[in-house]
N, C-alpha and C positions, 0 to 999 in steps of 0.2 A: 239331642245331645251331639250327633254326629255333624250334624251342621254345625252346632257353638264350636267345636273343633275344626273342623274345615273351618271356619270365618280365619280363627287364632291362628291357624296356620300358615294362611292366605298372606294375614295382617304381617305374620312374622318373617316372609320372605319378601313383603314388601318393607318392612321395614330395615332388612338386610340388603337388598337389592340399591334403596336408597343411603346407604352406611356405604356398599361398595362406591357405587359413584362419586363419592364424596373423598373415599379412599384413594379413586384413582384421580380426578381431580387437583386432588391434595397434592398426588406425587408428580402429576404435570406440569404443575405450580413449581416446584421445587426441581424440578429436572430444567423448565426456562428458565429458571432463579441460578441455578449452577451454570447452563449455557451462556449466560449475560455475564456473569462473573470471569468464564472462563474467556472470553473477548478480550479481559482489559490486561494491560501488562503491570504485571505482578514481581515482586524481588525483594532486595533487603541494598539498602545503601550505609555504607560505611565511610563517617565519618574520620578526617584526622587526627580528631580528638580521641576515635576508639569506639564511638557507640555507634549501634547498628540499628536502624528504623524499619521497620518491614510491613510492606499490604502492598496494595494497589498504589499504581507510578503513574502520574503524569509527567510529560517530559516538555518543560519548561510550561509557556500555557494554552500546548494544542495536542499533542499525541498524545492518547490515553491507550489505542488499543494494538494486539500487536500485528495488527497488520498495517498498521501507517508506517512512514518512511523516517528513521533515520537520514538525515541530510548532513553533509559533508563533501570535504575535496580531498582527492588522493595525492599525498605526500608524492609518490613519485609515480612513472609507468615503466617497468622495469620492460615491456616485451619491443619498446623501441630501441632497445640495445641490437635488437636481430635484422634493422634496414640497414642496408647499404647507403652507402652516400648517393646513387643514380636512384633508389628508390624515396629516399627523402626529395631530392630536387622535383621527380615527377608529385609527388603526393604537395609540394608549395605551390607547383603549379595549377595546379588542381583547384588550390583553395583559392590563389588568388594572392598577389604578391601583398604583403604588409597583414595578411588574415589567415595565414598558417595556421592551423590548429597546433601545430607542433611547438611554432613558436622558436623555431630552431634559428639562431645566427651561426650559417656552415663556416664562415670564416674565423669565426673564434670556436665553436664549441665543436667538437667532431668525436660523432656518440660509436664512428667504427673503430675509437680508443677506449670504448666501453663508459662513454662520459653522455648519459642522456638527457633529455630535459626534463628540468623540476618543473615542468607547466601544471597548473592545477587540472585535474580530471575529477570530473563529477563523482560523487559516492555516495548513490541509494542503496538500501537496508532497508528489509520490514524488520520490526522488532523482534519479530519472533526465531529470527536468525542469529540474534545474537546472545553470547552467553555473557559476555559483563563489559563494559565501561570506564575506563579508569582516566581520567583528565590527567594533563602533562601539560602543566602551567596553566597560561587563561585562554589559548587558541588549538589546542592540540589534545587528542586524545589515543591511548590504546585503544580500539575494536576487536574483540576477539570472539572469533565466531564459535558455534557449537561444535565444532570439530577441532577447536583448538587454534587455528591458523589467528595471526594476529596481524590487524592492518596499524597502520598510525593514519588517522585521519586529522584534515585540519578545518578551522572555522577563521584561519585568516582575509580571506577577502569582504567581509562584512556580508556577504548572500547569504551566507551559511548562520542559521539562527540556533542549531543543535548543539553547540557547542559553545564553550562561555557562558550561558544560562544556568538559570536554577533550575532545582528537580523538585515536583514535590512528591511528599507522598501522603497518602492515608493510612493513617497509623491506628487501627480500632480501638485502642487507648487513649490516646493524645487526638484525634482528628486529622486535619490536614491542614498540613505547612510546606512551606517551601525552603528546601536548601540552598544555600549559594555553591557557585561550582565552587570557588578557590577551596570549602570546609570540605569536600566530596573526594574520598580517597577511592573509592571504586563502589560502581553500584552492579549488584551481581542479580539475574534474572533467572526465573524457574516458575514451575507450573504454580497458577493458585489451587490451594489446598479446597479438595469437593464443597469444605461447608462456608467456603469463602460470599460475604455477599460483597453486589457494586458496589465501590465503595464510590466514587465520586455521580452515580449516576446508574439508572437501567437504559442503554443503548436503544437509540430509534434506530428499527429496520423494515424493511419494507420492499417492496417493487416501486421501479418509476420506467414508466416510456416513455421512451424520446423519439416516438415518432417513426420514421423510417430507420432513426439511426437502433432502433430497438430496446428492447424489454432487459433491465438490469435487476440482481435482488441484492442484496445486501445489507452491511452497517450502513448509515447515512449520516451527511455531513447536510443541514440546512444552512442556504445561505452562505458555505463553505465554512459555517462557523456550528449553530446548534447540533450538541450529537444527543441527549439525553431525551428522555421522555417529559421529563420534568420543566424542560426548558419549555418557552415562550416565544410563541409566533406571534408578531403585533403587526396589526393593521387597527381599518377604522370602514364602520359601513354608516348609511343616514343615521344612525342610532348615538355614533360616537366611538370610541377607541373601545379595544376588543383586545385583550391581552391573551390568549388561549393555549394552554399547555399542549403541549406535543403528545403528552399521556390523553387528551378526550377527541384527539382527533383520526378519524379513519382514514379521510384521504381530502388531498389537495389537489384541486386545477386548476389549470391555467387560465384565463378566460380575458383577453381585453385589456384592459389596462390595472387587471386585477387577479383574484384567487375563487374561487369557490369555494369553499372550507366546509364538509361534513364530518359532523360529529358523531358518536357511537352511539347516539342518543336517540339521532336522526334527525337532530336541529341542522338549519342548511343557512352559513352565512356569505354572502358576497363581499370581499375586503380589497381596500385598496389605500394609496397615501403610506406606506412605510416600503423598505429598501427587501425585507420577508415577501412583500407580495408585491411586487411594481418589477418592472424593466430594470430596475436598478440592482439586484438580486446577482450575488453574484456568482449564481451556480447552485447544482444540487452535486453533491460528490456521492460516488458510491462505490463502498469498500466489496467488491464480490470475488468471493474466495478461489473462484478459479478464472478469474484474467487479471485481477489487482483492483488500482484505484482509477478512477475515470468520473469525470469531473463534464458534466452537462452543463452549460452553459442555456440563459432564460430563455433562450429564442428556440433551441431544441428540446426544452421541455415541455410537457404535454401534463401530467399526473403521477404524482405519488400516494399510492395506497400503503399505508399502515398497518403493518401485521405480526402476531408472533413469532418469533425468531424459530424458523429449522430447530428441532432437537442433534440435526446429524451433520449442523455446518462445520466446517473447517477452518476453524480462526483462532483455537489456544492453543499457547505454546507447544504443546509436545506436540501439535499436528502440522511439525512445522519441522521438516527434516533435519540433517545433520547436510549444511552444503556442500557441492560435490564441482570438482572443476566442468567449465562447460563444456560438452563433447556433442560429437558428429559427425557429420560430412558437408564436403563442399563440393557440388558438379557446378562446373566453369560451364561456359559458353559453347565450348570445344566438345564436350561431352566428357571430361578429366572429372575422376571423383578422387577427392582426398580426404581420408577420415582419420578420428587424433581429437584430441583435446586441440581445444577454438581459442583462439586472442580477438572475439566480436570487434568491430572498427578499433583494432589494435588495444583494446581499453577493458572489454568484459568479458572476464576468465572465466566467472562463477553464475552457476545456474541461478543464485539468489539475485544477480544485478540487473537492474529493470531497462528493458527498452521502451523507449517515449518515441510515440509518435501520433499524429490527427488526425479525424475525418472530419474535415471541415474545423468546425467550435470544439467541437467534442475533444476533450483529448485523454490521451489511455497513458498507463504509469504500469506497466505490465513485465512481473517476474520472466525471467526466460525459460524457468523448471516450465509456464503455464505454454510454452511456444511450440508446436510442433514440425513449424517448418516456414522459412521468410522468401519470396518469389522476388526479386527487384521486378517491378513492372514498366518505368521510364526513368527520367534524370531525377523525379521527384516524390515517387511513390513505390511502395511494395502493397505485396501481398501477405497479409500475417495469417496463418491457420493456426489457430490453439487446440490443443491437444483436448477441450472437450466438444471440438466437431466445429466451430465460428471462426467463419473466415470476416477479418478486417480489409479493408485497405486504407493505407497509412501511411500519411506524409506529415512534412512540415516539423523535420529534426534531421539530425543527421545517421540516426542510429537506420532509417527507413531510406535517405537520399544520396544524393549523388556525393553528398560531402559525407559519406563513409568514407575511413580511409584503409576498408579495405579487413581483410581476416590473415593471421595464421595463425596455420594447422600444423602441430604436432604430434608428427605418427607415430612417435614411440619416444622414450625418456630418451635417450642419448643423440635420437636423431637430428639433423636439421630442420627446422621448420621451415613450411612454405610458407611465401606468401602469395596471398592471392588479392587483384585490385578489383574494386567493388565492379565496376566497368565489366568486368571479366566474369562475375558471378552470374548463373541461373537459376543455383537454387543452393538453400541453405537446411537441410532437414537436421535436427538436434535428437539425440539419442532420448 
């Protein structure tokens, strides 16, 4: 009798034991389910008609999450009001006569009347920086960031694909459609709600190494295009064409004028003949939360393994601050330090605006909240350390080279600012 009890009891904490794991399990499931959810950028657009559409935003038909970039040009740069006439001529010579960045005619326009140049200046944005969108006609838009501050950005030179487009959304009622901008009275952004699921997709993430250039983890762009699970690697091995979802695959290599492609299964295919697996491929992009977006190129990739996503990444909206103007210091050559809020090559006020620059193929798309400090090391490269311990070095833009045109620094509200020429700089350490 004692033993039929011992058995039942045995039986019954085994069968509880197996209920927990099944529990927990469960909630693992639904913890990556909310994680994946919380990736993609989420809000309500309001039409001029009056109705308001709300889920998950793709913006036009490539940015779904909020760490990719809003692209655009800045209406004006208000901190070229503060050169001198001797200091603009040195900064033309600098670039090279007819290749100003400033773009300055001193003979007609003279910005020491407070009259500066409208020249366009880049304007990158992660999504997660901004609080709403509002078009103004068919090339122009409000930006207004989470702090309130509002830019006017433009998509006048035809680069710019952010603006004038459609939005779509996914609507859990209706599906997914696409709005045109002209019906688009402002589209406003905020966190998806916990029980929210992907609506266009479950995100590929994973690690890739590149080799010496190093080990990346994040969201993933295949091909600079596939981001979903769902999506389709094609190639073709002796057998014939091979169409293979992104969800049954563990990891991809490089190999030859091909992939090696292993499955979860432990099936192992050799693919080659499509632009997915050949030389013709045009990158693996990978969104990682603490240096940005960086874009590997076929010839520094090596492998990407397939995995599930961090429960503790950093990639939804609320983990995305409120912007702060950029601050620091700058020690000159001379051993001068002067600290204040930064004008980065006259053009990047705000810790959210990204510095670009290469190692080699590779190239990085990097917030400057992620930067802890820039070293100039010759006419054509720096030194980047990011504030989670990786040091870069990084050429091949002007934000790292000799065509900076230079910082100032503002030590206090009322005061003047300096300016300091890139030439001049030893080190750039950011608060």
């Amino acid at each position: 009798m004692h033993s039929k009890q011992h058995k039942g009891q045995q039986l019954m904490k085994n069968i509880l034991l197996v209920v927990g794991v099944g529990i927990g399990l469960f909630i693992l499931m639904a913890e990556a389910k909310a994680q994946n959810a919380k990736a993609f950028i989420y809000g309500e657009v309001e039409t001029v008609g009056g109705d308001v559409y709300k889920g998950p935003i793709r913006w036009g038909t490539d940015e779904v999450y909020w760490v990719e970039l809003f692209n655009a040009s800045k209406s004006s740069n208000d901190f070229l009001k503060y050169l001198s006439k001797r200091q603009i001529e040195e900064l033309n010579r600098q670039q090279g006569e007819g290749s100003s960045w400033l773009g300055l005619d001193l003979g007609v326009l003279s910005i020491w009347e407070d009259k500066y140049s409208r020249t366009e200046h880049q304007f990158d944005i992660q999504f997660g920086d901004i609080k709403s969108i509002e078009p103004i006609g068919r090339s122009k838009a409000k930006v207004q960031l989470k702090n309130g501050v509002v830019f006017e950005a433009s998509g006048n030179s035809g680069y710019y694909t952010d603006i004038g487009g459609s939005v779509v959304v996914f609507d859990f009622e209706l599906g997914e459609f696409a709005i045109r901008w002209d019906r688009i009275k402002q589209v406003r952004f905020s966190e998806a709600p916990a029980s929210t699921k992907p609506g266009f997709g479950e995100p590929i993430y994973g690690k890739v190494n590149a080799g010496r250039k190093g080990e990346f983890q994040g969201l993933i762009q295949w091909d600079t295009d596939e981001r979903f699970l769902d999506e389709i690697l094609n190639g073709e091995d002796r057998d014939g064409k091979k169409d293979i979802p992104f969800r049954s695959i563990k990891r991809i290599k490089r190999r030859g004028s091909g992939v090696e492609v292993l499955l979860h299964s432990g099936r192992n295919f050799y693919l080659t003949g499509s632009n997915d697996v050949n030389p013709e491929n045009r990158g693996v992009v990978v969104f990682d939360p603490e240096m940005g977006r960086i874009l590997i190129p076929w010839r520094d990739f090596y492998e990407l393994e397939i995995i599930e996503p961090q429960t503790d990444w950093k990639l939804g909206y609320s983990d995305f601050p409120n912007p702060r103007g950029l601050s620091g210091t700058v020690v000159t050559i001379e051993g001068d330090e002067h600290k204040g809020l930064l004008a980065y090559d006259l053009d990047e006020a705000w810790e959210f605006e990204i510095l670009d620059g290469n190692d080699d193929d590779v190239s990085y798309q990097i917030p400057f909240r992620h930067i802890k400090s820039i070293i100039p090391k010759n006419y054509n490269y720096s030194s980047v350390i990011l504030k989670n311990g990786k040091t870069l070095l990084l050429g091949g833009g002007r934000d790292v080279s000799r065509e900076n045109d230079g910082i100032l620094v503002f030590p206090s509200r009322n005061a003047q600012p300096i300016y300091i020429r890139w030439s001049k700089i030893d080190q750039v350490i950011f608060d």
